[in-house]
N, C-alpha and C positions, 0 to 999 in steps of 0.2 A: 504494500500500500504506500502511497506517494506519501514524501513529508507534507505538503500543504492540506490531501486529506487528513490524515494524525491530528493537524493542528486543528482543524475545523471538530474533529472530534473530543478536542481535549474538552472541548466546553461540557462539562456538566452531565451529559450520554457517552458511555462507553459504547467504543468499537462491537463490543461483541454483541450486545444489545440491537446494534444497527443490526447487525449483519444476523442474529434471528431474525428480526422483523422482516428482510429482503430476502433473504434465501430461504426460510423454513415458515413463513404465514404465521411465527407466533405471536401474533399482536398482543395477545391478552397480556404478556408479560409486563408491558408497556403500560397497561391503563392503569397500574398502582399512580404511577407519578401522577402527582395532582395539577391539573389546569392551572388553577391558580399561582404554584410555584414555581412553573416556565420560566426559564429566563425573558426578559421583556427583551424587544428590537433595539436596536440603535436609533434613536428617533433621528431624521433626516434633519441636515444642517447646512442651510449654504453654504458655500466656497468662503475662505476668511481672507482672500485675497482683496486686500483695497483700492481703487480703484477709482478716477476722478467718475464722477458721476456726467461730464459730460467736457466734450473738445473744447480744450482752451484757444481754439481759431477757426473761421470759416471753412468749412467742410464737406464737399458734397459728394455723392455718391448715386450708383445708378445701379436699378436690382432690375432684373430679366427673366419674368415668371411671376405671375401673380398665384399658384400654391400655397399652403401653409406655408412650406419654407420660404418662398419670398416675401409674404405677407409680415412673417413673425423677424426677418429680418430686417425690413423699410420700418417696421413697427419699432425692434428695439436700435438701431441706427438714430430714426429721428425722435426717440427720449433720449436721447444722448446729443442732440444742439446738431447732429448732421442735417442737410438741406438733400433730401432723396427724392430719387424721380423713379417709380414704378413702371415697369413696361410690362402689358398681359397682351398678348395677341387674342386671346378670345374676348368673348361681349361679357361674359360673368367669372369674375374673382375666384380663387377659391381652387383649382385646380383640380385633383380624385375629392377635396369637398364643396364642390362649384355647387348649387343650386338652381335651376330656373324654371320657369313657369310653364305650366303643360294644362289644356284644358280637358276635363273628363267630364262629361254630359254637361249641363249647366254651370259646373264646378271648376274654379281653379284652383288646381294645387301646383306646388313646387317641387322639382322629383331631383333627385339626388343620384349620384354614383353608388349608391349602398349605404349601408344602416351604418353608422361609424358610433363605434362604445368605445369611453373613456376607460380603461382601468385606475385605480388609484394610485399607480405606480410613475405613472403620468405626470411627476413635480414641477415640470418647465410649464406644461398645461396650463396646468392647476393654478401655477404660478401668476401666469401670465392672463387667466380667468381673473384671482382676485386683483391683479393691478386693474384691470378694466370693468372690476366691481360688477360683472355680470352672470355671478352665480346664479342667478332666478332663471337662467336659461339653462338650466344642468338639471334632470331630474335624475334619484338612484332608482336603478332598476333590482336592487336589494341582493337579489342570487343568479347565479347563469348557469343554466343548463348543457349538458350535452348526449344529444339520444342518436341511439347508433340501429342502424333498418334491421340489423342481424346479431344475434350469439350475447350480446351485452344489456345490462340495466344501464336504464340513463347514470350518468355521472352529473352533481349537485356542486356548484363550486361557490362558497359561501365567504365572507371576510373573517380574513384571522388577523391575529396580534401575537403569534407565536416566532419567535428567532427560531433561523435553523439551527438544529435539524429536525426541530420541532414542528414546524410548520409544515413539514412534509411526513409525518410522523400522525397531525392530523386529517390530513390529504386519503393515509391510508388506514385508519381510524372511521372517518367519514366514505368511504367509497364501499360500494355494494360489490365490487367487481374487483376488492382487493383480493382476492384468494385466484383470481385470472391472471394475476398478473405477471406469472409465471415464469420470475425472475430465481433462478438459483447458482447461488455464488461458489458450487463446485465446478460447473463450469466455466473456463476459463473465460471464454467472449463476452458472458454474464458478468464476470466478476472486474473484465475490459470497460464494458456499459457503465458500470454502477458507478467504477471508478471518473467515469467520465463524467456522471452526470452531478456527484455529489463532489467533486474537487476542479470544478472548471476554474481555471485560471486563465485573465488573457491577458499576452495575445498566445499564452503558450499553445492553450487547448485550442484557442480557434486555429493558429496558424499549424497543429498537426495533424487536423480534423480537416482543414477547409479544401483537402485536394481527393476529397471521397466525396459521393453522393449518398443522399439517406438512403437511397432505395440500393444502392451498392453496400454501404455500411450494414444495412439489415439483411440482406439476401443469405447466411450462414449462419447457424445458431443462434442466432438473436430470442429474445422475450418476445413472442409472439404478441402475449398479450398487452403489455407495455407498448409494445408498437400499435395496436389496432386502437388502444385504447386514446393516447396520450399522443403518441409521434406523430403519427398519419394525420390524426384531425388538426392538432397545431402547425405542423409543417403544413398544410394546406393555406392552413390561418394566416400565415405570411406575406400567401399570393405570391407562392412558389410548391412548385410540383417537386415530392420526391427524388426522382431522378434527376432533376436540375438543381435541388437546393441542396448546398453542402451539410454535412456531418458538422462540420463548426459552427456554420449560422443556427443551425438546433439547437445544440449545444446553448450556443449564448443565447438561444431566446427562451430554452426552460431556466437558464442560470436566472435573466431578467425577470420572469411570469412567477417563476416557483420557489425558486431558494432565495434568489437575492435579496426576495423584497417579503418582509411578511404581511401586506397587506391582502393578501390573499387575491382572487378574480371578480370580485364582485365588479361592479364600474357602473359609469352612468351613460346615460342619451342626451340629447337634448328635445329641450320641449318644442321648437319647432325646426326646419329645415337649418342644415348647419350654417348656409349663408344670413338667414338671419342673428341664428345665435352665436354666432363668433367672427363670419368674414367682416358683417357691416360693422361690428365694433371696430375691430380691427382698423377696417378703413377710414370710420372717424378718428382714430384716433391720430392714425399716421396724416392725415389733414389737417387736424389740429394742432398736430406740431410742428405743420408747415410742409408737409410734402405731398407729392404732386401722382395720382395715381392715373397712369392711363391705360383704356381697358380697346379693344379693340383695334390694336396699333401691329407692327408685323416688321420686326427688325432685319432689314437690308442691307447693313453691312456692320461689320467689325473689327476695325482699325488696329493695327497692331503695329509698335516701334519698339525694337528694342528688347522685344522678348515678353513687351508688358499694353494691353489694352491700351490706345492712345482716344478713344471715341468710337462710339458707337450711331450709327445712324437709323434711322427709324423709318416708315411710311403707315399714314393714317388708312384704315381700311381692313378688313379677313383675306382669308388666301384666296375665296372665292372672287373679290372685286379689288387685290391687290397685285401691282405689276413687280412682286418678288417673286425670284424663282426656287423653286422647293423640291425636293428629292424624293421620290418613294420607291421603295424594294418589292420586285415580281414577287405576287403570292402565289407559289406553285400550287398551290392547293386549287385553287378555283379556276384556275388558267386552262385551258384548252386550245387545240388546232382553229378553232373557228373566233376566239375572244382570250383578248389577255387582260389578267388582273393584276392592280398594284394596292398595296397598302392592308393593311388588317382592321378588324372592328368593324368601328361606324366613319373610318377614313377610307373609304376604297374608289379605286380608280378603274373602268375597262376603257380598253385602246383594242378594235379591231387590228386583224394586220396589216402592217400598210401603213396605217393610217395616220394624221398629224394634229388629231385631236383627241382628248381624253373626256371620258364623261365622270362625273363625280355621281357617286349614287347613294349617296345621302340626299335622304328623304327633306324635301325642303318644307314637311310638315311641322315634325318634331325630330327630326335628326336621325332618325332609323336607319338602316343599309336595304335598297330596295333590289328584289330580286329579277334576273333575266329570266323572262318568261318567252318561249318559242313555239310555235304549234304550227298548224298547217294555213292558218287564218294571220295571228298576230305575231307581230314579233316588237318587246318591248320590257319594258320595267311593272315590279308591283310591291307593294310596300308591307311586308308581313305583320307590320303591327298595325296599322289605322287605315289597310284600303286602299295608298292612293297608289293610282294609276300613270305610268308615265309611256309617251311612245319610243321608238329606238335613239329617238335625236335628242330625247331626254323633255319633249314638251307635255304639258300635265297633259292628261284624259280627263280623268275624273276622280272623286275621292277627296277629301279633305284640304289635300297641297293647292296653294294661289301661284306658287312659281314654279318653273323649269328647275328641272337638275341644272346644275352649274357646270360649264365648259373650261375644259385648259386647253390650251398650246404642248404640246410635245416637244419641248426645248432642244433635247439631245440624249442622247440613252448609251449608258455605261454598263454592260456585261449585265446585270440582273434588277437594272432600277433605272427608271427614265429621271430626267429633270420638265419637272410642269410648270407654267404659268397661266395665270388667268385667262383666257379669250378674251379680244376686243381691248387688251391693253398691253403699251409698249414697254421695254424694258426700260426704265429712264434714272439714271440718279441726282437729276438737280431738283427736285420734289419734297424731299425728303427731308426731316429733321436732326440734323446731328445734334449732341448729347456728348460734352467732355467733362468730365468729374474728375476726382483724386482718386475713388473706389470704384469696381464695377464688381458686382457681383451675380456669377449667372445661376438660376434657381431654378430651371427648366427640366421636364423629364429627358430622357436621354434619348429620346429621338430629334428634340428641341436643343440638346445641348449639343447636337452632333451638327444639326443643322446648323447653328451659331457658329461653329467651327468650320463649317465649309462654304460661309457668308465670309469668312474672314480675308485680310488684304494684310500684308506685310508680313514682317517676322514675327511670326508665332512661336512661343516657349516651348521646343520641341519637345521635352519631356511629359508636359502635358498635353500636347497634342496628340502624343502616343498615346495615354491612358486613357483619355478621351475614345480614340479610335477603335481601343480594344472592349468597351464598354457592350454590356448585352445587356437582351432584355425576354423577360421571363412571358410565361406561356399566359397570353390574355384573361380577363374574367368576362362577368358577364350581370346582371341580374336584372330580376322582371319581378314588378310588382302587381297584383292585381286586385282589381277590384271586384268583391264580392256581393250577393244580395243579400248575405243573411250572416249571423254571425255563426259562433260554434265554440266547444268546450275545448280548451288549451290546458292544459296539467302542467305546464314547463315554463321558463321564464318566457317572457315577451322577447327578445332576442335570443336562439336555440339556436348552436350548432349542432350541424347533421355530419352523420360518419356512413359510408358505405353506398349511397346513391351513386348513381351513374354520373350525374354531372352536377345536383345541390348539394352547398355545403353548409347553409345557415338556411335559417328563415327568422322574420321579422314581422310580429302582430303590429304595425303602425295605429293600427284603430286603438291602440291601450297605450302609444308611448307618447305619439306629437298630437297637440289640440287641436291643428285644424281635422285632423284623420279622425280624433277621436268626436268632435261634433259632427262631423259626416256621417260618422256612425252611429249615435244619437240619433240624425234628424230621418236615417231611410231603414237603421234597420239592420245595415250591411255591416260588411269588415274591408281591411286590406291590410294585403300580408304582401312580404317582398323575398324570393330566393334568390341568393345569392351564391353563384361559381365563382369559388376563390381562384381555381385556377384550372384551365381546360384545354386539352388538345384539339387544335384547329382542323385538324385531320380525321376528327373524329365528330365535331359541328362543325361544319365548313361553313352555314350562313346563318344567318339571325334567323331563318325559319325553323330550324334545325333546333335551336337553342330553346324559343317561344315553346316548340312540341314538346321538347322533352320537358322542360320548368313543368309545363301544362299536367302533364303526366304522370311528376313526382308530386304536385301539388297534393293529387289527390292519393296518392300513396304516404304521405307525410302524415296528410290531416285525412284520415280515413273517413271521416265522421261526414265531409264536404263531397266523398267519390263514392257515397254509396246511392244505390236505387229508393227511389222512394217507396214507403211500406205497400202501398197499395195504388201501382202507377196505370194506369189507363193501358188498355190492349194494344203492343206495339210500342210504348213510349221508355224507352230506358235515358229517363234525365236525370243529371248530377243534380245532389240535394243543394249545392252551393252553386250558383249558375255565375261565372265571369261576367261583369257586365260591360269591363274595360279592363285596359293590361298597356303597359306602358314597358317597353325594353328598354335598358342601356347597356349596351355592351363594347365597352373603351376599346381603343386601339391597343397593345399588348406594349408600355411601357416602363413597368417597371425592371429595376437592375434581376438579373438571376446571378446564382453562384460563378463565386472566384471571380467576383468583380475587383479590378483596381480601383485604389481610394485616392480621390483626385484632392491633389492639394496647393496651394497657391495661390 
């Protein structure tokens, strides 16, 4: 056993003690010690580092990304006397927690990228909640669930106040499915695991973990049940897939979730859409201190002297009615002899062969990916979530859409990725706003931050443009919310992760967490529940119909109670006892980092 484990156990539990409870299921020994005599946690304590509270001379700076990250950086920059200017290329803030407005029958609601919970582990959060005194926007949703389709009882994850390795001590105290977990420490790979997961030290353990995959790590005597129970559902939880997320990023993210911290998983939501309850603070507040946020802008170049950002320039407009030119990678998936496709998600492009224009096929409804429909009659576009209709040249038919899909230019094509521009505009750089600061900081996902880098002009810091270059991005998600006519009996928290479905990995009662969902649901009667794919192979749903069917299909495998026949249904009639009355998809383009990413610094 490693000295850093020894030392973790010198506290108060002996080694041998552990090592019944994990190798031989004898808990009982265990319950003599009294709750109450645990050792207490280390109660958390800022950095004691001093530091002026704000620049002793004018200072500006320029952030690239309106995300959390860029948000909470223009945020704490401009309480420190910087003068920041915000660049978001999209129309809404907020990035994977962007918000905007979607209309459902009569009804406006605000629809999200997915359900996002706070754990209390979260200090920066938390922190940065009570500076802008907008706790009233946090509810606790008290306990969190996790129910698995096969072989397992739900697991109950409740808030504790116990230091390790007690906190994990009541982990398996509290779990129904302790005596599965079928962890025994005369095996050697077993006693490999344990050590790993109860002595993580970094960067040792990440940096000799981080060059295996989990699903490689586990493929040989591993804890079956440890794995189905704990690894698989968490490592999805990431928004990363097994076989692409390393053996070290687990690692450190049960070290974070389960040992490091004894606050245990409980966490909270918020009471309405997260752009009200935390981007629009946010942006007041960075306005109030003077700095300049602009949203819908689409940066055109990036200046480089010397190894170091000299200015950045900007143009007002989206990619769709902006004269920047922009990059996307052939999706073999969808691609065929008669139609080629570019880009993933809800960003996709087809280009005939030949041809010197590209169609965008985002739905100019509500943002959908619309699909190519061919028969002996039509040939054209159709939008799997709300009907509309497009023809091949991309002009509406019919269906809810008032405009045409959007047109590019075919700039010039590099081995498996063309370069596109808007139609109907020319390339021009005297239009545009330059922007020179003392700081630039880029906040962009990494297909944004890649972009930024091949916008670039002069000497770029080669060392970061490597890391940069070498940057991937992990396997897309997905999630659909719907709306229901009736409610239904839920046993589990209002936020449940799911284990073992084909392609859901959470699900989400909104008619119990955010107020506008829960007066909806008051006023008709209904529910609306959202499932969420943390992470999916594209090869396996290749379009947004694909995704919709199957959601559709585990909905009612999830909530049984919504996919049953009604008691006594009329001759012929097999109708679901929950009937959809609306469904609203989002399924992002596939940005975030996966495993053995370089950490970009500079």
């Amino acid at each position: 056993m490693s000295q850093s484990l020894e030392g973790l156990f010198a506290q108060t539990l002996a080694r041998r003690n552990v090592l019944k409870l994990f190798g031989f299921g004898s808990i009982a020994a265990l319950l003599s010690y009294s709750r109450l005599s645990k050792p207490q946690p280390t109660v958390y304590q800022r950095d004691r580092l001093e530091l002026p509270a704000r620049v002793g001379k004018p200072t500006t700076a320029v952030v690239i990304g309106g995300g959390l990250a860029g948000l909470a950086t223009a945020y704490e920059l401009s309480q420190r006397g910087i003068a920041v200017t915000l660049l978001e290329r999209s129309p809404q803030l907020g990035g994977k927690i962007a918000s905007w407005p979607i209309q459902v029958g009569d009804d406006q609601f605000m629809m999200e990228h997915g359900f996002h919970g706070f754990f209390p582990q979260y200090y920066n959060l938390f922190s940065l909640v009570n500076e802008l005194n907008i706790q009233q926007n946090f509810k606790s949703l008290d306990f969190y669930s996790l129910v698995y389709k096969d072989h397992y009882a739900p697991e109950v994850f409740r808030p504790s106040n116990s230091a390790f390795p007690w906190n994990v001590v009541d982990l398996a105290i509290s779990s129904s499915n302790r005596l599965k977990w079928g962890i025994n420490l005369t095996h050697i790979k077993h006693l490999e695991v344990f050590r790993e997961i109860t002595g993580f030290r970094n960067p040792q353990s990440y940096e000799r973990l981080d060059n295996i995959s989990v699903a490689d790590w586990v493929a040989d005597d591993f804890p079956r049940g440890l794995y189905d129970l704990y690894f698989l559902p968490f490592a999805k939880s990431s928004l990363n897939a097994p076989d692409v997320l390393s053996a070290g990023e687990l690692m450190q993210f049960f070290h974070f979730y389960f040992f490091g911290n004894p606050e245990g998983l409980a966490f909270n939501g918020t009471c309405q859409d997260m752009g009200r309850s935390l981007v629009d603070p946010l942006v007041a507040a960075i306005q109030a201190n003077g700095g300049q946020v602009l949203t819908g802008v689409t940066v055109s170049q990036v200046a480089w002297q010397d190894g170091q950002i000299a200015n950045v320039t900007y143009q007002e407009g989206s990619v769709a009615t902006n004269p920047v030119p922009f990059w996307v990678e052939r999706n073999p998936l969808l691609s065929s002899e008669t139609m080629e496709y570019f880009g993933a998600g809800d960003q996709v492009y087809s280009v005939a062969p030949g041809a010197t224009q590209a169609l965008s096929l985002t739905c100019t409804h509500q943002g959908c990916s619309v699909q190519r429909q061919v028969t002996t009659t039509t040939d054209g576009y159709l939008c799997p979530c709300h009907g509309a209709a497009y023809a091949s040249d991309g002009a509406v038919l019919a269906g809810p859409a008032r405009e045409n899909l959007s047109r590019f230019k075919v700039m010039q094509r590099q081995g498996d990725r063309i370069q596109l521009m808007a139609a109907n505009q020319e390339l021009t750089t005297d239009n545009g706003q330059t922007l020179t600061a003392d700081y630039y900081v880029m906040a962009a996902d990494i297909p944004g931050i890649k972009a930024l880098f091949a916008l670039s002009a002069g000497s770029v810091e080669p060392t970061l443009a490597t890391q940069v270059d070498q940057l991937q991005v992990a396997d897309p998600f997905a999630v659909g919310r719907f709306w229901l006519d009736r409610d239904f009996d839920w046993d589990h928290s209002w936020f449940t992760s799911l284990s073992g479905y084909r392609l859901t990995d959470s699900i989400t009662l909104y008619h119990r967490i955010q107020d506008d969902y829960i007066d909806w649901a008051k006023r008709t009667g209904g529910s609306v529940v959202e499932l969420h794919a943390y992470c999916y192979k594209e090869k396996d749903f290749p379009t947004q119909a694909d995704i919709l069917n199957t959601f559709e299909a585990e909905l009612y495998e999830v909530v049984p109670r919504c996919g049953g026949h009604r008691a006594t249904p009329p001759v012929g009639e097999s109708e679901k006892l929950c009937r959809i009355s609306a469904w609203q998809l989002c399924q992002p383009a596939p940005n975030h980092y996966r495993r053995r990413k370089p950490y970009v610094c500079g």
